[in-house]
MMTF fields as JSON, N, C-alpha, C and O atoms, coordinates in Angstrom:
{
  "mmtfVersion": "1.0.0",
  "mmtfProducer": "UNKNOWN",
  "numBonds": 295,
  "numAtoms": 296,
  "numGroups": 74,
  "numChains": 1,
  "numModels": 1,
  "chainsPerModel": [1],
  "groupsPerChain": [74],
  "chainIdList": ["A"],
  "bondAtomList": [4, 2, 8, 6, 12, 10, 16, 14, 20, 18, 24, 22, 28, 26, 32, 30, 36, 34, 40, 38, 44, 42, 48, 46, 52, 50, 56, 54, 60, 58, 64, 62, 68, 66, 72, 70, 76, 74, 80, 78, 84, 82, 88, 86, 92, 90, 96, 94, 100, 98, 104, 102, 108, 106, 112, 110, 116, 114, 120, 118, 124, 122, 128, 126, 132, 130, 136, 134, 140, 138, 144, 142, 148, 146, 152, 150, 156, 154, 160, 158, 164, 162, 168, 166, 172, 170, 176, 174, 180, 178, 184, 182, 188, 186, 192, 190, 196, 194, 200, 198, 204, 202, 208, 206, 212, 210, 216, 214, 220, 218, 224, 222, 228, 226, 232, 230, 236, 234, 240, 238, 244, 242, 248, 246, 252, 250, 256, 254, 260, 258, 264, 262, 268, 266, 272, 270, 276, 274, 280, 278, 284, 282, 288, 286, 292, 290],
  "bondOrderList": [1, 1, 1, 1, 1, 1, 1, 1, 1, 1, 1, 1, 1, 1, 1, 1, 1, 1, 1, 1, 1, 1, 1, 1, 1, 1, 1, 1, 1, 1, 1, 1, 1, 1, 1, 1, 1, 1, 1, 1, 1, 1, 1, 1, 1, 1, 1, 1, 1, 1, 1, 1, 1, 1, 1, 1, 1, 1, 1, 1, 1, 1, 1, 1, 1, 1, 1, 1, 1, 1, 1, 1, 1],
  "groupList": [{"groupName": "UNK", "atomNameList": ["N", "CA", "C", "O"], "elementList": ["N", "C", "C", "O"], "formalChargeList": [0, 0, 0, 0], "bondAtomList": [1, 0, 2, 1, 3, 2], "bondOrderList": [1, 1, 2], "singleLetterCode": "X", "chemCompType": "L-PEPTIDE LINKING"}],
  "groupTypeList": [0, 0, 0, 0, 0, 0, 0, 0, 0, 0, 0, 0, 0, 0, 0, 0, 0, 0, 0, 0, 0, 0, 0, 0, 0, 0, 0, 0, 0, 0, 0, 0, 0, 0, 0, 0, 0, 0, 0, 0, 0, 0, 0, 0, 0, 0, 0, 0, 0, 0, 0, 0, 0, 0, 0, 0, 0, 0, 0, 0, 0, 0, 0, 0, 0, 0, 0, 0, 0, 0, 0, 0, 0, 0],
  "groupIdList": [1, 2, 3, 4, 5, 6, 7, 8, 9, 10, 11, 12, 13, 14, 15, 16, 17, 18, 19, 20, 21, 22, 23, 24, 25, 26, 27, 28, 29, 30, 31, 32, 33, 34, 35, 36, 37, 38, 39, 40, 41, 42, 43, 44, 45, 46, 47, 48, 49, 50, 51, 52, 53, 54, 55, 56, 57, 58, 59, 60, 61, 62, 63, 64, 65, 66, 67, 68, 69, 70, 71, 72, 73, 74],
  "secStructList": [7, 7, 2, 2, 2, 2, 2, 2, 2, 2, 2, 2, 2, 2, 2, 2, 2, 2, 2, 2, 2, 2, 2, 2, 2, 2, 2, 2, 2, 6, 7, 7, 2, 2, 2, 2, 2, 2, 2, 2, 2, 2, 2, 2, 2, 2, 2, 2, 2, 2, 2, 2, 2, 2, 2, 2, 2, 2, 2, 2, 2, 2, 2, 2, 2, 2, 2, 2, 2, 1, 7, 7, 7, 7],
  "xCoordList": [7.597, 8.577, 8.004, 6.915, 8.81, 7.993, 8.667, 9.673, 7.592, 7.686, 8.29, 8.607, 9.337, 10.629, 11.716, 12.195, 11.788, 12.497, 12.374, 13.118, 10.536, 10.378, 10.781, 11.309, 10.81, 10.945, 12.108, 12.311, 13.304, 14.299, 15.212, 16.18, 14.321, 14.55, 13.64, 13.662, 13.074, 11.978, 13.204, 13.921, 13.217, 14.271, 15.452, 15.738, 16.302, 17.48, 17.077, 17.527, 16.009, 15.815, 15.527, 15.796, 14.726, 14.453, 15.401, 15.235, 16.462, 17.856, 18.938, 19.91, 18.655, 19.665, 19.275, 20.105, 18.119, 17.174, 17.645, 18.859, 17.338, 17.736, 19.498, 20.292, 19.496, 21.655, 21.695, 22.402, 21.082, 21.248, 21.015, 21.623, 19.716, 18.996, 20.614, 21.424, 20.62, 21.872, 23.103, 23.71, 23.684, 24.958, 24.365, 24.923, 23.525, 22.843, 23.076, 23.758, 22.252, 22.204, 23.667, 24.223, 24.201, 25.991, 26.55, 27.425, 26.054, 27.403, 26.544, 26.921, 25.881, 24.855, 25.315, 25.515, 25.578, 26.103, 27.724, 28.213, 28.36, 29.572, 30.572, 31.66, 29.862, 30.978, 31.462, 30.673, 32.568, 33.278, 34.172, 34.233, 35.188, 35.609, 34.855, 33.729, 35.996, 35.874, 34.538, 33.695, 34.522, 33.514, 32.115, 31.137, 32.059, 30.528, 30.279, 29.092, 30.866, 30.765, 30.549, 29.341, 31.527, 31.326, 29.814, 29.154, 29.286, 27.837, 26.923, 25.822, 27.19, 25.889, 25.359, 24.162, 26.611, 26.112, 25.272, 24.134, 25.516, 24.815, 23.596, 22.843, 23.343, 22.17, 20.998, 19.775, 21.802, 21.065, 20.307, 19.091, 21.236, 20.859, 19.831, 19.341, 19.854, 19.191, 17.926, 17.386, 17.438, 16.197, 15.867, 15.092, 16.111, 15.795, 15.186, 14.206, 16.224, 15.382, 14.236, 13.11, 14.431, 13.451, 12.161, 11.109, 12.359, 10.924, 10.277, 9.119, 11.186, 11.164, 10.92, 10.719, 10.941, 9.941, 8.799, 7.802, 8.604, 7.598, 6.256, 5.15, 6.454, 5.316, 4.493, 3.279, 5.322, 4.533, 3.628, 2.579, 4.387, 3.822, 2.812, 1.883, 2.475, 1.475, 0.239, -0.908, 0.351, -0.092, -0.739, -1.955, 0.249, -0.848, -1.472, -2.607, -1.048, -1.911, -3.261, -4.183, -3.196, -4.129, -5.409, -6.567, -4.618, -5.529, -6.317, -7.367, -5.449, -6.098, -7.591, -8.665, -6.768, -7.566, -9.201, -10.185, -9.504, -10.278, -11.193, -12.39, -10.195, -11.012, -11.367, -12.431, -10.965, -11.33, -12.953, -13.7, -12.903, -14.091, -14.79, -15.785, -14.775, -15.847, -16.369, -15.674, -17.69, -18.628, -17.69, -17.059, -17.829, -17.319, -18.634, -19.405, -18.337, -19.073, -19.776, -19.402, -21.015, -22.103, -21.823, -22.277],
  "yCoordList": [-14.924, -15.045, -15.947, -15.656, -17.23, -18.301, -17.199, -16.51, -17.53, -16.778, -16.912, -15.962, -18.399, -18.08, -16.649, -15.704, -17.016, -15.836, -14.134, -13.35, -14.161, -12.604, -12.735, -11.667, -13.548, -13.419, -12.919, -11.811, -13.811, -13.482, -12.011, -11.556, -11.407, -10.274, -8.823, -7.596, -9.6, -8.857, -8.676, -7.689, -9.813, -9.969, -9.375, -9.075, -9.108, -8.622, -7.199, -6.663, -6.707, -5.222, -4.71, -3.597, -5.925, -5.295, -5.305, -4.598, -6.117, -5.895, -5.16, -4.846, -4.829, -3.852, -2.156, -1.276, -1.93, -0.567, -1.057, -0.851, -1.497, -1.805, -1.625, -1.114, -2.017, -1.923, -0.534, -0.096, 0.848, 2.038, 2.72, 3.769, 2.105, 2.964, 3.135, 4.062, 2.422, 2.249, 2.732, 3.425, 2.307, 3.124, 4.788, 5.298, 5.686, 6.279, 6.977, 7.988, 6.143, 6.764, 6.677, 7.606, 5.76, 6.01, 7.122, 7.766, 7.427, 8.478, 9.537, 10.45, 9.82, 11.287, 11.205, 12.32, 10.137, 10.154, 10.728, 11.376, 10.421, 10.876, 9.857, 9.985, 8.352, 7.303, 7.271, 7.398, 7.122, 7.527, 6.177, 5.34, 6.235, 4.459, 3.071, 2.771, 2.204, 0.97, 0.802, -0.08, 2.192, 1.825, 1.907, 1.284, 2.405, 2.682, 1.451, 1.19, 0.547, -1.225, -1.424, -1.517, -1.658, -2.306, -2.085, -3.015, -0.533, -0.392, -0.756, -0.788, -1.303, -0.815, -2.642, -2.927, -3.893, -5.158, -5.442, -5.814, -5.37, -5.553, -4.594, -4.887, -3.316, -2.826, -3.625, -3.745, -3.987, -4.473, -5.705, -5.849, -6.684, -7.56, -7.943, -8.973, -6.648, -6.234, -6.073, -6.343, -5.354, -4.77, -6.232, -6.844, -6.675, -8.093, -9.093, -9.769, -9.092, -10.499, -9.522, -10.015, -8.126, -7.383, -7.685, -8.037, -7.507, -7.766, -9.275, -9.609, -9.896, -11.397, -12.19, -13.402, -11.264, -11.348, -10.772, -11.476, -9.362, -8.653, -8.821, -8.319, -9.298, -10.044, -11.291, -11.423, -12.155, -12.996, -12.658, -13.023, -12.023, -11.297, -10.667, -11.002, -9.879, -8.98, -10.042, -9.601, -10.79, -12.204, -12.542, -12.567, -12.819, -13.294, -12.395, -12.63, -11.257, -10.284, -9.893, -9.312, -10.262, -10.0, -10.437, -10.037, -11.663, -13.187, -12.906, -13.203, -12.395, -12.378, -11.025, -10.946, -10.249, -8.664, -9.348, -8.948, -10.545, -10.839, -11.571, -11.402, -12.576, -13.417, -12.692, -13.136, -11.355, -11.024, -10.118, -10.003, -9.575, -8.84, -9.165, -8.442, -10.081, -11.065, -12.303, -13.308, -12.23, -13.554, -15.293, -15.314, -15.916, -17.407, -17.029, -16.085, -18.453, -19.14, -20.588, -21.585, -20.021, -21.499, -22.263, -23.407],
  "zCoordList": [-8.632, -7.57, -6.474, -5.978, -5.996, -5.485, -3.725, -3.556, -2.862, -1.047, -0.628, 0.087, -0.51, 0.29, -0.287, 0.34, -1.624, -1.917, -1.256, -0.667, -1.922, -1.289, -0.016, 0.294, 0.956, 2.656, 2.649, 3.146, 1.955, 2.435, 2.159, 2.769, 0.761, 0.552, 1.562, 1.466, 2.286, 3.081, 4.17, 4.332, 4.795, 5.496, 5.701, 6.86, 4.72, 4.084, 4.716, 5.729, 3.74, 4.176, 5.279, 5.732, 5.886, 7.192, 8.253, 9.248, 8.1, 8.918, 8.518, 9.205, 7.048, 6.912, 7.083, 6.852, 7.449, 7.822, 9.04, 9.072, 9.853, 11.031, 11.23, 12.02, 10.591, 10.875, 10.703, 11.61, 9.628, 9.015, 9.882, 10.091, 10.857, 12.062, 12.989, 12.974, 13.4, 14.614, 14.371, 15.187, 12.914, 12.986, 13.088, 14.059, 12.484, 12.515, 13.702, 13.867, 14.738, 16.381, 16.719, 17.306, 16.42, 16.881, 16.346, 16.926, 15.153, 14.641, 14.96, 14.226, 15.435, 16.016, 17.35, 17.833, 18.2, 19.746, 19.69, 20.616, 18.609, 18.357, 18.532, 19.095, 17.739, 17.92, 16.288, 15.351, 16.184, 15.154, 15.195, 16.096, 13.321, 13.075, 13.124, 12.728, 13.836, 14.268, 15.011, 14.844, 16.162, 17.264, 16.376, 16.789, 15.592, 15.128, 14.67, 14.867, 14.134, 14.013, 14.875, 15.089, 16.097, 17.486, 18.077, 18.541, 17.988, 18.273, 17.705, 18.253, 15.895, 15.213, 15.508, 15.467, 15.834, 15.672, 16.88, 16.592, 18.032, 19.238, 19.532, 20.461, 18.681, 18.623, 17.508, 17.575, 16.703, 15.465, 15.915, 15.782, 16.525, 17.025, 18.544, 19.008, 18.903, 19.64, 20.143, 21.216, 18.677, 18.26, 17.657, 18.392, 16.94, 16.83, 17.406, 17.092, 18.692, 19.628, 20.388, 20.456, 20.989, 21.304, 20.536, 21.069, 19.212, 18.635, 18.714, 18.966, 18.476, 18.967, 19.782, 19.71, 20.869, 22.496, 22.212, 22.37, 21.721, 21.838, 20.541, 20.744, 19.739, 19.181, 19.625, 19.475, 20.177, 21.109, 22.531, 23.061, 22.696, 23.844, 23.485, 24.219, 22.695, 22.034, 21.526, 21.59, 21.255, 20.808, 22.07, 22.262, 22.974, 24.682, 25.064, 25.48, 25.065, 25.531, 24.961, 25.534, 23.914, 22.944, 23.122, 23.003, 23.538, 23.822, 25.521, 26.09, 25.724, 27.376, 27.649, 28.245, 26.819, 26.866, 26.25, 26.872, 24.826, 24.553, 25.419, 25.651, 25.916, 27.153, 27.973, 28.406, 28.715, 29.359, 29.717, 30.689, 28.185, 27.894, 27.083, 27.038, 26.238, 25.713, 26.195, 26.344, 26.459, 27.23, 26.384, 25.327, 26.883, 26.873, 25.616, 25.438, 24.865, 23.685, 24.349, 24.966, 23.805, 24.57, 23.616, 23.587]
}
C-alpha cells in the first residue's frame, strides 16, 4: 500500500471518530433530528483547526522550554 493512500484512510478515520465523538455529545445534551447535524459539523470542524493551532504551538513551545534549559552548543 503506497502512503498517500494509508494517510488518507488515516484521515478518513480520524474525522469520522471525530464526527461520532460530537454527534455523541449532542445527543447526550438532548439535541435531537436535524439539529444533531447542525451541531455535529461545526464541532467536528472545530476540533480540527483546534488541533491545527495546537500542534504547532506545542512545537514552539517545545522549542523554547529546550532553549531555555539546555546550555547553547560551542
Amino acid at each position: 500500500m503506497e502512503p498517500k493512500r494509508i494517510f488518507i484512510i488515516l484521515n478518513s478515520v480520524f474525522t469520522l471518530s471525530i464526527s461520532l465523538v460530537s454527534l455523541g455529545i449532542g445527543y447526550a445534551g438532548g439535541v435531537r433530528g436535524e439539529g444533531l447535524l447542525a451541531v455535529s459539523i461545526p464541532l467536528t470542524f472545530g476540533v480540527l483547526v483546534a488541533l491545527g493551532q495546537l500542534i504547532p504551538a506545542g512545537i514552539l513551545l517545545s522549542s523554547f522550554v529546550r532553549a531555555y534549559f539546555l546550555p547553547p552548543k560551542s
